[in-house]
C-alpha positions, -999 to +999 in steps of 0.1 A: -653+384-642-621+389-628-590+363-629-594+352-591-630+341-596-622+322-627-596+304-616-619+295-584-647+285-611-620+263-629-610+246-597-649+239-587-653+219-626-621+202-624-629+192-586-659+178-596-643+160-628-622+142-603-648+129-586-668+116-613-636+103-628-633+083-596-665+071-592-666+058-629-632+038-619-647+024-591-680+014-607-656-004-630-632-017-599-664-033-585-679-048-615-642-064-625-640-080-588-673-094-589-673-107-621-635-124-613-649-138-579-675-155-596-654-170-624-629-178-596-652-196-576-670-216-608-633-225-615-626-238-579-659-258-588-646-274-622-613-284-609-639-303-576-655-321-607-682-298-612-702-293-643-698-251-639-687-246-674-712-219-686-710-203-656-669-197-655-676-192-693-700-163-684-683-149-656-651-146-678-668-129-709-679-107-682-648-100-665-633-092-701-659-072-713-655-050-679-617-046-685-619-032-718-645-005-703-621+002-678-592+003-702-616+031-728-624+049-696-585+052-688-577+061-723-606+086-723-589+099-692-555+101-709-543+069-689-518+046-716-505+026-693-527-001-685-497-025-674-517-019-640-550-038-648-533-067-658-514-067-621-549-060-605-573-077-624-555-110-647-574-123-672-590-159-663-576-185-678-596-204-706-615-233-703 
């Protein structure tokens, strides 16, 4: 095999890392937001006087369990710095 087809081999695997790297970020993107909306809206419910407790309770353990997967994917991608998630996706508050 000569150099030039190896390097074109290389670039095929790490194109196609890059993709699945992006889709398994966004699989996490998506279940973070929903997760947040939902605890966001059962919190908009408590503060009208709603009994929505488990619900924001739910939504929240959800929302946290989906940032730490998000945060091992990162590491697992080499990503440290996960200053970002916080910006994007803030914990709930507890209630």
């Amino acid at each position: 095999m000569s150099r030039e087809v190896a390097e074109l081999r290389h670039a095929a695997v790490v194109a196609e890392l890059n993709e699945e790297r992006a889709a398994t970020l966004g699989r996490a993107d998506r279940r973070i937001s929903a997760a947040r909306k939902r605890g966001l809206q059962a919190l908009a419910q408590l503060d009208a006087g709603h009994d929505v407790l488990a619900a924001y309770r739910a939504a929240r353990a959800e929302m946290d369990h989906w940032r730490w997967v998000l945060t091992v994917q990162r590491e697992a991608l080499g990503l440290c710095d996960h200053r970002w998630v916080d910006v994007l996706y803030p914990p709930l508050p507890r209630r």
